[in-house]
Every structure is written in structure tokens, then in C-alpha cells.
Steps between C-alpha positions, in 0.01 A plus 500: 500500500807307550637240327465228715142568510468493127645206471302346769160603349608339132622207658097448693391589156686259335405264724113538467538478109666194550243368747216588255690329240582206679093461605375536155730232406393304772163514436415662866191708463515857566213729440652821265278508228654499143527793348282545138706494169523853417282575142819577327675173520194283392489327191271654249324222327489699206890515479473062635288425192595136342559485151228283487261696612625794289447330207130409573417853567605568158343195342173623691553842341524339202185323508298763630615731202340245313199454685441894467551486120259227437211692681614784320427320202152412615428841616618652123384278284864473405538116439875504419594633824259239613629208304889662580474350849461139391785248312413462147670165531232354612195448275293353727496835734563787273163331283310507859600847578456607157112364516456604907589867359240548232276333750631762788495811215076395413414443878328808680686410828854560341339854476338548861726299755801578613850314382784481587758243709748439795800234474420325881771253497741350290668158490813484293509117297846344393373445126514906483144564577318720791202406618296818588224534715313776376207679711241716339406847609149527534453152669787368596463182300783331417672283239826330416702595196811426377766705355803467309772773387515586128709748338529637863127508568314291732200370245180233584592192435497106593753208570591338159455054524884499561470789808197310635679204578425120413164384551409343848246244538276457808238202518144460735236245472332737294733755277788496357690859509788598297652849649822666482830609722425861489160459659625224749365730733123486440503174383402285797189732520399385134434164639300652813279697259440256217339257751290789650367517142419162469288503788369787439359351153399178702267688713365715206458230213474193713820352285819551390756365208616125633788528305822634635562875313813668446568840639764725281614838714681719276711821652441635101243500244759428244535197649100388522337338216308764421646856504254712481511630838211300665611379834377138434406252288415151446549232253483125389733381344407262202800299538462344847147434517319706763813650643348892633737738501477795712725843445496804751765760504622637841412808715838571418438644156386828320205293390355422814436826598446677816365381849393581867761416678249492793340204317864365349507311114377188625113579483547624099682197441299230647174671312710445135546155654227418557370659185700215307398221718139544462547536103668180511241346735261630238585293222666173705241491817161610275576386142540888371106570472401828271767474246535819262327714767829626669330676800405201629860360497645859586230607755520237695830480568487871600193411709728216703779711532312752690566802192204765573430848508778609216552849486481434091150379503402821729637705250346352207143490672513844570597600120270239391825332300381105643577201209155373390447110639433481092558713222249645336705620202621107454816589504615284800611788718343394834563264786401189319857551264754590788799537195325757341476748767769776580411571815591165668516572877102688412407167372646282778322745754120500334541094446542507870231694554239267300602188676433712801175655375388111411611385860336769696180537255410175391579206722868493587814258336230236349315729285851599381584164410160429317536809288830385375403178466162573302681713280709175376144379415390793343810732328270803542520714788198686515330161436678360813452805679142495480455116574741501820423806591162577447551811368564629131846630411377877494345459822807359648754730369310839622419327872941450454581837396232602829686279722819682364393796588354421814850305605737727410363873535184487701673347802831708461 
């Protein structure tokens, strides 16, 4: 080819780079597609990783080494592995966990189900805290935990007063709620919930307290009035007349326990509500009927709240393990004497169960209130028993335990 040529045909191509060039520029439209990125010059987002997001992938690793270790513990019997995964600066938790394992190590269902847990999500605080979401394997219930590093160990623990934040105050017609920073989150559906419960014990009792109450939502149990590891509470204060005083702790602690996420906190919380509402309404709204008999009190606040068919009161019907209405042996140990019983969540669930038993089997709410009432009159409660009822105390209890039976294995 000569020269001239050569030239020629660089100069045309030259030329139609330039025009191509010039029309991209331009914005003209022209219809060559663009070519894909080849694979080998795409950024890996592996190698793109944020050290942000590096560091919660070891945080998570962290707390799901944990995680594994405590159910370990549960599954051995070992209890210091168990109690390893929680800060022993905090009394308030490592007593809970400390009682919630001997519990765990007795129950048959430690034994028979299957453990173990998944970190979900995590949400890294400023005070030095993660909030976990953890999810459990065999249901995929969920609960909220949170964490802080120890000796290079992610460990159970809770905000401190000082990591909480100062106390916010939030005012209704009705309640008064105290909360905290660190749940700011939740804290507008506290309100939503608390008034649900107050109609909810309208509708059931026909009253409610006509005084305003005070709410208290604590992120810790070391920072509740009682730390004991019950989720709520209520109290009167003796200073400031009839001032009711409400405590809950937040889905947001190790104490809370699991959930269906399907079904979300809110239900378990507006049910322990509820449960303190109606024990206030008790004493305020109906002049606290029935003193020294604590079902009564107890079982009717359980009855309001909607708390039925417990898994605890299955299992003790079918072992035949159900705390006597009285004690034969005089020794107290029954549902009359609430303080004496160990089993506390057995006794909340068969108190239920005879306000229910009364209100299904003998005329509803008003017989209720007349066998409280009568036994004010009487301080006996076979005596009042027989006269409200009808019935004698013997004859009552076995038609109970029937109705036990009949509620919670013949129709399961």
C-alpha cells in the first residue's frame, strides 16, 4: 500500500474518533451499546469493606461466641461457662441469671428442646454498648440484648443510670411516664399501649383508678425499684398520699425475654400493663375486697390481663405438682400466702385460673366480687366458699382440679 494511502485512511480514522468524541460530548444520541465492565476490573466488595462495617462483623462474632457458650452452659450443666457470658458488675443481672439457671438446669425442657442462638442484627450505641437482636433456633423468636466488651469479651449486660441518659418526662390526662434516652425509640408507643390497658380494664371491671398514675420505663433492672428480675411492678408511695407508681422494664432487656416477631413486644407488654392497672383498680376503684387471700388480688389481675393457658400450669397438672387453694399441712404454702411460694409464675397462672373457673362456673364477675367481699365478713374461706358458693370447700377444689384438667389437657 502506498503511503499516501496510509495516510489517507488514518487521517478518515482520525476523523471518525473525533466525530464520536465530539457527539458524546454533545450529547447527540447514537445507538452503540456500551460495552460491560469486564469481571476483572470490578470492585470486589469484599476488598471495598468500610471500617465500619468491619468492625461490626467482628463485634457480631463476638457476641455470637457468647451466645454459643451460654447454651453450652445450659446444655452441660456447666454454670460457670453459663454465668462467664454475663458482667458480674451488675448484681441485678448476674442474680437473675444465676436464679433463671438453676431454674433452666431443674426444667425437663432444658433437656428435650433444642438451644441454641443467631446474632440477627446489631446496633452499635455511643455509651459503648451493642444492642443485639438475637433470634432463636427452633422458633425464631426473638429478643433484644445488650452487650458490652470486658477483658476483650463481649458479656450480657445493661446501660448503667449514667449510660441511660437523664430521665424524660411525658404527661396525658391519665399517666404520667418517666422513660429514658436510650429507649427514645419505643417510647411514644408506651403511651399508645398504656391507654389500650386502661380501656381494656374499663370494659372488664367497669372502672378504673381516677387518679393520674405514674409510669417508670427502665432500659435495666438495676435501675427499677425492685431488682429481682420481674418485668413490673407497682407501688404507693406513703409519702404523697395515693400517688401509684407503676415500673416496667423494656423489651430491650435480657429480662424480657423472647418474642414472635410476627406478633412484635407490644402484645406482652400491654398484658403486664394491664396486669398493674387492674391491681391498682382493685384496691382504688373496689375498696381492695378479700384481703389476706392473695389469689383474689393476684388472679384477677391475671384474669384482666388476658394471662391463660401457661405452659407451667400444663406441666404441673400433668405431674400432679398444682399449689393447694389451702394447705392442709398449715404451713401456708398455697395460693392464699403468695410470699411463701417458690414457684411464683405457677401461682400467678392457677390464681388465674380460679377467677376463671368462678367466672365461667358460677355466675360471672359478680359472684367474684361477693366471694371476696363475704370473705371480709367471714375470715374463713371454706366458710365463705360454701355460703357464696353453695358448695363446700372439698367439693369446690376437686370440681377445680376437674376443670384443670379438662382446660388444659383434655382439649389439647
Amino acid at each position: 500500500m502506498k503511503t499516501s494511502e496510509v495516510i489517507q485512511k488514518n487521517t478518515l480514522l482520525l476523523i471518525c474518533i473525533l466525530w464520536i468524541l465530539s457527539a458524546c460530548q454533545s450529547g447527540i444520541p447514537h445507538s452503540t451499546p456500551v460495552p460491560a465492565i469486564p469481571e476483572t476490573y470490578r470492585i470486589s466488595t469484599e476488598t471495598a469493606r468500610s471500617p465500619v462495617i468491619d468492625a461490626e462483623v467482628v463485634i457480631k462474632a463476638g457476641i455470637q461466641k457468647t451466645l454459643d457458650d451460654y447454651n453450652a452452659g445450659l446444655e452441660q450443666n456447666d454454670k460457670t461457662l453459663f454465668m462467664a457470658t454475663l458482667d458480674s458488675n451488675n448484681p441485678a443481672l448476674w442474680k437473675f441469671a444465676d436464679w433463671n439457671f438453676n431454674y433452666l438446669a431443674r426444667s425437663v425442657s432444658t433437656r428435650t428442646v433444642k438451644l441454641g442462638m443467631k446474632v440477627a442484627q446489631i446496633k452499635v450505641l455511643p455509651q459503648g454498648l451493642v444492642l443485639a437482636t438475637i433470634a432463636r433456633d427452633r422458633d425464631g423468636w426473638i429478643a433484644h440484648w445488650y452487650f458490652r466488651k470486658v477483658d476483650d469479651r463481649w458479656v450480657l449486660s445493661e446501660p448503667t443510670i449514667a449510660e441511660a441518659g437523664l430521665p424524660q418526662t411525658l404527661k396525658n390526662d391519665n399517666f404520667t411516664f418517666k422513660t429514658y434516652p436510650i429507649a427514645e425509640d419505643i417510647n411514644a408507643r408506651y403511651i399508645y399501649l398504656m391507654e389500650k390497658a386502661r380501656a381494656h380494664v374499663q370494659k372488664d371491671l367497669g372502672r378504673v383508678p381516677e387518679s393520674k398514675v405514674n409510669i417508670s420505663i427502665f432500659p435495666a433492672a438495676g435501675m427499677s425499684p425492685n431488682t429481682t428480675g420481674n418485668l413490673s411492678g407497682w407501688y404507693t408511695s406513703s409519702t404523697s398520699g395515693e400517688t401509684d407508681d407503676i415500673y416496667i422494664l423494656t423489651p430491650t432487656t435480657y429480662f424480657f425475654g423472647f418474642y414472635d416477631p410476627t406478633a412484635g413486644w407490644e402484645p406482652d407488654f400491654e398484658m403486664l400493663l394491664t396486669h398493674e392497672l387492674a391491681r391498682i383498680a382493685y384496691i382504688r376503684s373496689f375498696g381492695n375486697p378479700g384481703q389476706g387471700i392473695d389469689w383474689f388480688f393476684e388472679g384477677l389481675a391475671e384474669y384482666v390481663a388476658g394471662y391463660d393457658e401457661m405452659p407451667v400450669v400444663k406441666t404441673a397438672v400433668q405431674e400432679n405438682t398444682i399449689i393447694p387453694i389451702l394447705d392442709p399441712s398449715g404451713r401456708k404454702m398455697d395460693l392464699a400466702h403468695f410470699a411463701n411460694v417458690e414457684n411464683r409464675a405457677l401461682a400467678y397462672g392457677l390464681a388465674e385460673s380460679l377467677v376463671t373457673f368462678i367466672v365461667e362456673q358460677y355466675g360471672g364477675l359478680d359472684t367474684f366480687w361477693s366471694l371476696a367481699k363475704s370473705y371480709d365478713q367471714t375470715q374463713d374461706i371454706k366458710k365463705t366458699i360454701q355460703e357464696t358458693l353453695g358448695v363446700s370447700y372439698e367439693a369446690f377444689d376437686t370440681a377445680w382440679r376437674a376443670w384443670l384438667k379438662d382446660d388444659y389437657i383434655n382439649r389439647n
